[in-house]
C-alpha positions as CSV (number, residue, x, y, z in Angstrom):
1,X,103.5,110.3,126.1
2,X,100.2,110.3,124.9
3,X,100.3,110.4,120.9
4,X,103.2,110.1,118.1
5,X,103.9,113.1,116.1
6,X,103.8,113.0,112.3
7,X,105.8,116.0,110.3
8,X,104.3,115.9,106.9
9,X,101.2,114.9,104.9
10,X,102.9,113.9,101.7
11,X,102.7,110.4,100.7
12,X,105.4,109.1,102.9
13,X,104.0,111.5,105.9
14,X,100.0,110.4,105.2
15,X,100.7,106.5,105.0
16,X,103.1,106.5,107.9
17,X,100.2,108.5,110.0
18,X,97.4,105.8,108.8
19,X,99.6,103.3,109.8
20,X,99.7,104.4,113.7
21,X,96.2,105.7,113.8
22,X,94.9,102.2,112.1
23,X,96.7,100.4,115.5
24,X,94.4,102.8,117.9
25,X,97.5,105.4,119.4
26,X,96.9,108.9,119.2
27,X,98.6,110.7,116.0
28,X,99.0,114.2,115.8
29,X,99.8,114.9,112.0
30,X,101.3,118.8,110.9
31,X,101.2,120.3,107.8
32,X,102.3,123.5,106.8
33,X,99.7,123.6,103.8
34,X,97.7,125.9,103.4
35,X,99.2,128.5,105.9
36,X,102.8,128.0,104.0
37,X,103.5,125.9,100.2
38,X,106.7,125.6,98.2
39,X,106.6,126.9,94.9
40,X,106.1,123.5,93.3
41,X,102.9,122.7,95.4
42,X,99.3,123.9,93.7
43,X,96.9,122.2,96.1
44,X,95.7,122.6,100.0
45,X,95.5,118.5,100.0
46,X,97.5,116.1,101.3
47,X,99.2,113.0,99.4
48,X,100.0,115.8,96.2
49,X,101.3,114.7,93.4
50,X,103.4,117.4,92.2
51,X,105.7,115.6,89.3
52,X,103.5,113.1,87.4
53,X,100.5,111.0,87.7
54,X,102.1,107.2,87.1
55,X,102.4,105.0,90.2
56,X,104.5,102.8,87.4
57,X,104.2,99.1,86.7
58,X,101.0,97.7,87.4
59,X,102.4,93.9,87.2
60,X,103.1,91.9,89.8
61,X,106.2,90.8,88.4
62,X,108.4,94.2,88.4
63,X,110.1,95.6,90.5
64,X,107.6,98.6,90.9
65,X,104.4,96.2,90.3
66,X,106.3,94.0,93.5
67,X,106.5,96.8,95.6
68,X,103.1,98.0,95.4
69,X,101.3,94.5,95.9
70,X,104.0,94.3,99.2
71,X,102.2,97.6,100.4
72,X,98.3,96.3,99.4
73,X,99.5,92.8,101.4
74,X,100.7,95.7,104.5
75,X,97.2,97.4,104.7
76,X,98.8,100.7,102.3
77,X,96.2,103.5,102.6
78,X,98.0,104.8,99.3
79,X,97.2,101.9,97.4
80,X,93.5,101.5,98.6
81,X,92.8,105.3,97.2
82,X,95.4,104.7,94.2
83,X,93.2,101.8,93.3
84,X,89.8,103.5,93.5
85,X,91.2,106.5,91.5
86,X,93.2,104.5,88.9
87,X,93.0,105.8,84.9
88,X,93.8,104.2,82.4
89,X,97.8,104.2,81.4
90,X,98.3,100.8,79.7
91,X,100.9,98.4,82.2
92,X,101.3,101.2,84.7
93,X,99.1,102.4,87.6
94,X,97.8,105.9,87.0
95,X,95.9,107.9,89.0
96,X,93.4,111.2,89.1
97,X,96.3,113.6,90.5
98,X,92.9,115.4,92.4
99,X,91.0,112.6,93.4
100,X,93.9,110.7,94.7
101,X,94.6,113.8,96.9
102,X,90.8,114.3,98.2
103,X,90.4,110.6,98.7
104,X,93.8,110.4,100.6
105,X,93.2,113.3,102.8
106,X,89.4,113.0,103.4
107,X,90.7,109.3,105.2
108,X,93.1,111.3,106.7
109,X,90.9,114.0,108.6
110,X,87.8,111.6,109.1
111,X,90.0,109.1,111.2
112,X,89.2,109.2,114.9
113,X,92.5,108.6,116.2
114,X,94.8,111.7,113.8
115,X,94.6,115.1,114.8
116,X,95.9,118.1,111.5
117,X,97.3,120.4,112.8
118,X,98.0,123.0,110.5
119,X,101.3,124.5,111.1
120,X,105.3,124.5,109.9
121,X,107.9,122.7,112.2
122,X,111.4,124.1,112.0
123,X,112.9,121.8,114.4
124,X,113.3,118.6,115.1
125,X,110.9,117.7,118.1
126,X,113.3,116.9,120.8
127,X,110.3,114.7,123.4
128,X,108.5,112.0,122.5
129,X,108.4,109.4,119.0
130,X,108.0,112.0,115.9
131,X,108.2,111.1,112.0
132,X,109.8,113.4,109.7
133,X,108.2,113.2,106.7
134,X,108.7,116.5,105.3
135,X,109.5,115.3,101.6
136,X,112.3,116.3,98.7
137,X,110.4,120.0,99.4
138,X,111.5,120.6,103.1
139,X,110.8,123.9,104.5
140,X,114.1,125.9,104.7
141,X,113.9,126.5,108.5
142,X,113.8,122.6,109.2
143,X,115.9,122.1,106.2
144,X,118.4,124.0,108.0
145,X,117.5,122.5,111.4
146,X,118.0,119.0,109.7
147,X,121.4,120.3,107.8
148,X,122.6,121.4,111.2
149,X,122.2,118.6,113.3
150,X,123.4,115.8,110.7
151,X,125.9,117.9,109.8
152,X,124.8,119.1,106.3
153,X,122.5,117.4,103.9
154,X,122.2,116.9,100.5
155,X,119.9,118.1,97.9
156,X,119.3,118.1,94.2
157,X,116.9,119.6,91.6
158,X,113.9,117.7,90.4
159,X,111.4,118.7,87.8
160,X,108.1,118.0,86.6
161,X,106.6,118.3,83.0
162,X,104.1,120.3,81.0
163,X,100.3,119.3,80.9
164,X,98.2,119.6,78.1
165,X,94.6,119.6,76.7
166,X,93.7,117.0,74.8
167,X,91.0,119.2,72.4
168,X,94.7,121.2,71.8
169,X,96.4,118.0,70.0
170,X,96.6,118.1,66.4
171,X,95.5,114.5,65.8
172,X,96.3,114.7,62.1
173,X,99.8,114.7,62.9
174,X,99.0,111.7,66.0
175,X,98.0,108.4,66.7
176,X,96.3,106.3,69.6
177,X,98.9,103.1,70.6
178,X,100.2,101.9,74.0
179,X,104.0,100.8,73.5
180,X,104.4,97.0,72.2
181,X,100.6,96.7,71.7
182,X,100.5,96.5,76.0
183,X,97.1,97.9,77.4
184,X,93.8,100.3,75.6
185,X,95.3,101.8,72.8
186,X,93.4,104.9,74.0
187,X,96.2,104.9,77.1
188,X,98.7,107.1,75.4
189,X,98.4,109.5,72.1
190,X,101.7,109.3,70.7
191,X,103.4,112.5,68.6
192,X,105.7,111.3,65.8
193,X,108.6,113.2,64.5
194,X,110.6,112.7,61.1
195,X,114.1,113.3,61.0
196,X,114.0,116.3,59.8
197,X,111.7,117.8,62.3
198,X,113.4,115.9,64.9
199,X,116.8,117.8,64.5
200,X,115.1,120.8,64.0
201,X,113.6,120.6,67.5
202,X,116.4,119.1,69.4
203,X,118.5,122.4,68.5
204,X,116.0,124.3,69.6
205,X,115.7,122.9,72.4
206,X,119.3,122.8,73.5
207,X,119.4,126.6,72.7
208,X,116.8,127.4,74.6
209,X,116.8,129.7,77.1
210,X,116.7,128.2,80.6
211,X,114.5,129.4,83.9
212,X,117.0,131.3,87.0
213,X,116.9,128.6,89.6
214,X,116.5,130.3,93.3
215,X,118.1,127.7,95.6
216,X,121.2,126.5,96.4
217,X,123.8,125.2,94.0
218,X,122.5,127.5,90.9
219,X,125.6,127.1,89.4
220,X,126.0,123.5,89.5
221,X,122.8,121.8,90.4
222,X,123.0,118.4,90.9
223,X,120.1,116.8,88.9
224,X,118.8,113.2,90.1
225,X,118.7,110.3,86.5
226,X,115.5,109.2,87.1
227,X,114.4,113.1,86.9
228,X,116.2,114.8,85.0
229,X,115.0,117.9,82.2
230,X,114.6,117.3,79.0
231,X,117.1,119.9,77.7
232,X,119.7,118.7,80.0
233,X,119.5,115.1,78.9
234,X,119.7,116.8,75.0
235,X,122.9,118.2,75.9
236,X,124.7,114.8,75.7
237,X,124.3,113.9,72.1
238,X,121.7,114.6,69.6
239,X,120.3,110.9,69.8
240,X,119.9,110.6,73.4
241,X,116.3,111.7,74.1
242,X,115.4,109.9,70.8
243,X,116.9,106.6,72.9
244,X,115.2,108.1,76.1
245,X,112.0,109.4,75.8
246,X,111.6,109.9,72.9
247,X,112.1,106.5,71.8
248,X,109.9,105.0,69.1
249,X,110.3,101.0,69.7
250,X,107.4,99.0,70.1
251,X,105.4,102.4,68.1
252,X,104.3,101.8,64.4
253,X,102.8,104.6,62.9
254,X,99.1,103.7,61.0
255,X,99.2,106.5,58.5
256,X,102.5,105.7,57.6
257,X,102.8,102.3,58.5
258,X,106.5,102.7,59.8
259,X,107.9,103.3,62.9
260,X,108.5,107.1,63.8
261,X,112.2,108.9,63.8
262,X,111.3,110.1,67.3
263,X,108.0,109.6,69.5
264,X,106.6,112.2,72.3
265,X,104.2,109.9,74.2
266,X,101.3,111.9,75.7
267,X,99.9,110.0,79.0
268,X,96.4,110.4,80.5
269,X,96.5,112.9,83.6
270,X,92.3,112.3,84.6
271,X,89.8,109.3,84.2
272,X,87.8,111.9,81.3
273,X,91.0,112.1,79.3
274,X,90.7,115.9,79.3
275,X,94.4,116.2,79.9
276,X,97.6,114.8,79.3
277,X,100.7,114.8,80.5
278,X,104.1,114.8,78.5
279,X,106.2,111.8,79.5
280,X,109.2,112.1,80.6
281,X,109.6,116.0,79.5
282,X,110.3,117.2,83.1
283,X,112.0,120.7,82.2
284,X,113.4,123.9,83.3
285,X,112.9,125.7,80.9
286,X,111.3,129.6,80.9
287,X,107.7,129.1,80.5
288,X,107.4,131.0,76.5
289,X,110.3,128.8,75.5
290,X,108.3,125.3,76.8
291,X,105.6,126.9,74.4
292,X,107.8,127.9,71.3
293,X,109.8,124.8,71.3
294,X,107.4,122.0,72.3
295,X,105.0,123.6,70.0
296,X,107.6,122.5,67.1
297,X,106.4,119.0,67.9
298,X,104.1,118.6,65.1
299,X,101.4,117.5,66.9
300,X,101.6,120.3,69.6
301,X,102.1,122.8,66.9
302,X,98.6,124.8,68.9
303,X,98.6,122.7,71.7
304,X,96.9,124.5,75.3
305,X,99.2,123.9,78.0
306,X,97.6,123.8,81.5
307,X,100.5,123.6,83.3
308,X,104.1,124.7,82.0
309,X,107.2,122.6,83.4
310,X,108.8,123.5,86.7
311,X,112.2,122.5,88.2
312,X,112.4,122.7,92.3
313,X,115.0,121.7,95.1
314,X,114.7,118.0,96.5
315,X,116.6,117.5,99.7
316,X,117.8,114.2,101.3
317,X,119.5,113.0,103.9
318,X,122.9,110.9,104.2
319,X,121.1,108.1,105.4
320,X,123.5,105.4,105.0
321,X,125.6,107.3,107.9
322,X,122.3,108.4,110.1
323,X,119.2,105.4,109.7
324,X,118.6,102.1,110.8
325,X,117.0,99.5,108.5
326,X,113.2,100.4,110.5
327,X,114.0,104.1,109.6
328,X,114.8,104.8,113.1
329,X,117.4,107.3,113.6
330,X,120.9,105.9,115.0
331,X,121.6,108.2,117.6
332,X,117.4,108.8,118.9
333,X,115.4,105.7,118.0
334,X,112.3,107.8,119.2
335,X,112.5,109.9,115.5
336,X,112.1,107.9,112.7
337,X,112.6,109.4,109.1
338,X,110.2,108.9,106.3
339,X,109.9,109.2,102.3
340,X,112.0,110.6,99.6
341,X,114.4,112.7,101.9
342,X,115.7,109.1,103.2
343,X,116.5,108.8,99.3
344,X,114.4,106.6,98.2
345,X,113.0,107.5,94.8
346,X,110.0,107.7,93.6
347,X,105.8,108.1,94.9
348,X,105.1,104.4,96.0
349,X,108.8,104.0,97.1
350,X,108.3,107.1,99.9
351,X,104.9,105.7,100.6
352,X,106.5,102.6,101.2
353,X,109.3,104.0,103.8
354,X,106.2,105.8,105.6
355,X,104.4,102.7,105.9
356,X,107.6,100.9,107.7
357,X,108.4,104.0,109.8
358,X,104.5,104.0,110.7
359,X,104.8,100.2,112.3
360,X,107.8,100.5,113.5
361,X,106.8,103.7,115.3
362,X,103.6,102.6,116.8
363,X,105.9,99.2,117.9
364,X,108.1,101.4,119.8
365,X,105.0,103.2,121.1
366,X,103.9,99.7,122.4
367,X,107.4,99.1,123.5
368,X,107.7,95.7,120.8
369,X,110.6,94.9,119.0
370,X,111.3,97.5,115.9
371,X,111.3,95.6,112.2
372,X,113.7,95.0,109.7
373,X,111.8,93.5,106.5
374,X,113.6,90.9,105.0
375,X,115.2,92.1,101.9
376,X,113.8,89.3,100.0
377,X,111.1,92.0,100.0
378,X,111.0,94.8,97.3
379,X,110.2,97.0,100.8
380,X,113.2,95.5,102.8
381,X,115.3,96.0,100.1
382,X,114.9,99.5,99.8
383,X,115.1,99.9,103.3
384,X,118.5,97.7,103.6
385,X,119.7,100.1,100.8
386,X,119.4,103.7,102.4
387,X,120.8,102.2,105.5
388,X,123.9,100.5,104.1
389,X,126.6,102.4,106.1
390,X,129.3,101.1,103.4
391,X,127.4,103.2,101.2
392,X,129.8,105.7,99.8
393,X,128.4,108.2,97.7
394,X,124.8,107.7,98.2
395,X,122.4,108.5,95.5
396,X,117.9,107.9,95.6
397,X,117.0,104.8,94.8
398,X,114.0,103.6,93.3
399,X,112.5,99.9,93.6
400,X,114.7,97.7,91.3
401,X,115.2,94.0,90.8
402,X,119.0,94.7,91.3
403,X,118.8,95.2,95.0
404,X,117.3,92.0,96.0
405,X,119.3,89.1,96.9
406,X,119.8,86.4,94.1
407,X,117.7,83.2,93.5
408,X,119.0,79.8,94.1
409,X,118.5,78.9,90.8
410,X,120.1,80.8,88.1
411,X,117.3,82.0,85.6
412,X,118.4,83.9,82.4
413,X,114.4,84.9,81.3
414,X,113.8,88.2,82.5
415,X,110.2,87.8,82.7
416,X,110.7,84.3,84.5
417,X,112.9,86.0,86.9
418,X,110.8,88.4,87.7
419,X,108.1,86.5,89.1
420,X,110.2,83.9,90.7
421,X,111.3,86.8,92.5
422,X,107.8,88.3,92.9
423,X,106.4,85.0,94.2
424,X,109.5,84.8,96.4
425,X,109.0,88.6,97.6
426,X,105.2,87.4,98.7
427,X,105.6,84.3,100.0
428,X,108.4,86.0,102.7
429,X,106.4,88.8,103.2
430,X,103.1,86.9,103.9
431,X,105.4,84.9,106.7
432,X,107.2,87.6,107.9
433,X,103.5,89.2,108.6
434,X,102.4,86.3,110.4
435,X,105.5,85.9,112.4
436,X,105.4,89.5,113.3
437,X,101.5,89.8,114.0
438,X,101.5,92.4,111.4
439,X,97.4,93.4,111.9
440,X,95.6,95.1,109.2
């Protein structure tokens, strides 16, 4: 065994593939881009971005802030290139969707020790140590291969939302804030609604008519929280987007000097601030309805969309019942699994299972001891949790401050607690690292 195989160059695949190469053994990395791409993907590079361009919290002390400063600490090619291609998106870490994707796989490629290969696995590799790093967007061969062998896997829909010009926004009917005053008021151009225009455009919207989705479970799809369509969350109650998305707290309007009925937040997709993406208005819906009824926004009322809304399978595994804590698999510790289809939600949170599966591969290729991270970590936790066999009905999970253990000391501040936790989280890690001989 001369080399470990990598299935994937998403985020999960692409980190996990750095990781081995950076420890000098031989990694041969496949991707079925550009011979082969699911209807969701729009680009030949790796690392692709396909739902939005937010990384999340920025700060240190959250939960998604923690997890990325764990990865920066582990040597995280995402981070490096997510920090060089950084725009501005007040408390969050945003990125140039395109030169995050160049940057990522131009590292990739120019790396003496990975090989790209282009082509589509549709079976598990049955010799050697492989990754499987194929994403929520799994080929349907090796989705079947995968279903197969595990005896059946589970899936769900994702979506992503529409994308918009900025010359397009009425900025009459707009203003220029960042939520609570946090981060360059130039972050986010905010779209106010009264409540009259409001209603108007929530019935529309839950009238609308809907896209035909082609994979499985049409009838009842089962549609992750954290991404779910706007017109499906409208459905429960008139006021739920306008306490979801569309929530105006922390927004005061100047030209009105009040604070909105209802707020669509527009965030910045590129550095220029050419484009912008709607928050959380991931939808399904047919691409002239996205038009007619986010056009009723007043603000949007002749606004250019780029890029309409589009709602695609994700897959994912039962890991609880199939992965060890270093992503190894149970029953063949040579294949490790990697990113969201190990259901763990979210860009940095696959990037972070890559980056675990990456060491812990290349340990096994070295024949040292595999890791668990402690689960003081934001990283260890996430791990701990998709490999919980008591796990029940497992859902994705995305990095929270509920799935790391307690502090001694009971603190009620939020924002105290969070970086108690945070400081906790680095000061293990840091430790752990040196304990380990974690290199860099």
């Amino acid at each position: 065994m001369s080399s470990i195989k990598v299935i994937g160059a998403g985020l999960a695949g692409c980190e996990a593939a750095w990781q081995i190469a950076c420890r000098g053994i031989k990694t041969e990395l496949y991707e079925m881009k550009p011979i082969k791409k699911t209807p969701a993907h729009h680009s030949d590079g790796f690392a692709e971005l396909v739902c939005s361009n937010s990384l999340k919290a920025a700060r240190f002390a959250s939960a998604a802030g923690m997890l990325k400063q764990e990865m920066r600490m582990l040597g995280s090619l995402l981070l490096e290139c997510a920090d060089k291609c950084s725009v501005p998106a007040g408390g969050a870490l945003a990125v140039n969707r395109d030169d995050f994707s160049a940057m990522v796989t131009e590292k990739i490629k120019s790396h003496p020790n990975i090989t790209v290969i282009s082509e589509e696995i549709t079976e598990i590799p049955n010799d050697g140590i492989c990754i499987i790093a194929t994403g929520p967007l799994t080929s349907d061969l090796l989705a079947e291969n995968i279903r197969n062998r595990f005896g059946g896997a589970l899936s769900f829909f994702d979506a992503a939302a529409p994308i918009v010009t900025s010359e397009s926004i009425d900025m009459e009917n707009a203003f220029s804030a960042s939520r609570y005053g946090k981060g360059s008021p130039d972050d986010y151009i905010n779209c106010p609604l009264d409540k009259e225009e409001y209603e108007i455009f929530h019935r529309e919207l839950v009238n609308a008519e809907r896209a035909a989705l082609k994979d499985i479970d049409v009838r009842n799809p089962k549609v992750y929280e954290g991404c779910m369509p706007i017109e499906v969350m409208a459905q429960r109650g008139e006021d739920t987007i306008r306490f979801g998305p569309m929530k105006p707290v922390g927004l005061t309007n100047p030209k009105t000097g009040h604070r909105p009925w209802a707020v669509l937040q527009l965030r910045k997709e590129n550095r220029e601030g050419t484009l912008y993406n709607m928050v959380g208005f991931q939808t399904n819906l047919k691409f002239p309805e996205q038009k007619r009824v986010f056009s009723l926004i007043p603000a949007l009322k002749n606004a250019d969309f780029v890029r309409y809304g589009v709602m695609h399978r994700n897959t994912f595994i039962n890991s609880p019942q199939l992965l060890n804590p270093d992503f190894s698999l149970r029953e063949n510790p040579n294949i490790f699994f990697a990113g969201q289809m190990t259901g763990v939600e979210g860009y940095m949170e696959s990037g972070s299972s890559g980056l675990v599966a990456g060491i812990n591969a290349a340990r096994l290729f070295e024949n040292l001891l595999l890791l668990t991270f402690p689960k003081e970590t934001m990283t260890g936790a996430l791990a701990a949790y998709i490999s919980d066999s008591s796990v029940n009905d497992f859902q994705p999970m995305g990095a929270n401050i509920g799935i790391l253990p307690p502090l001694a000391e009971n603190i009620r501040d939020k924002k105290l607690k969070a970086e108690k936790l945070a400081e906790r989280s680095f000061s293990v890690l840091e430790a752990f690292m040196d304990e380990n001989r974690i290199k860099l």
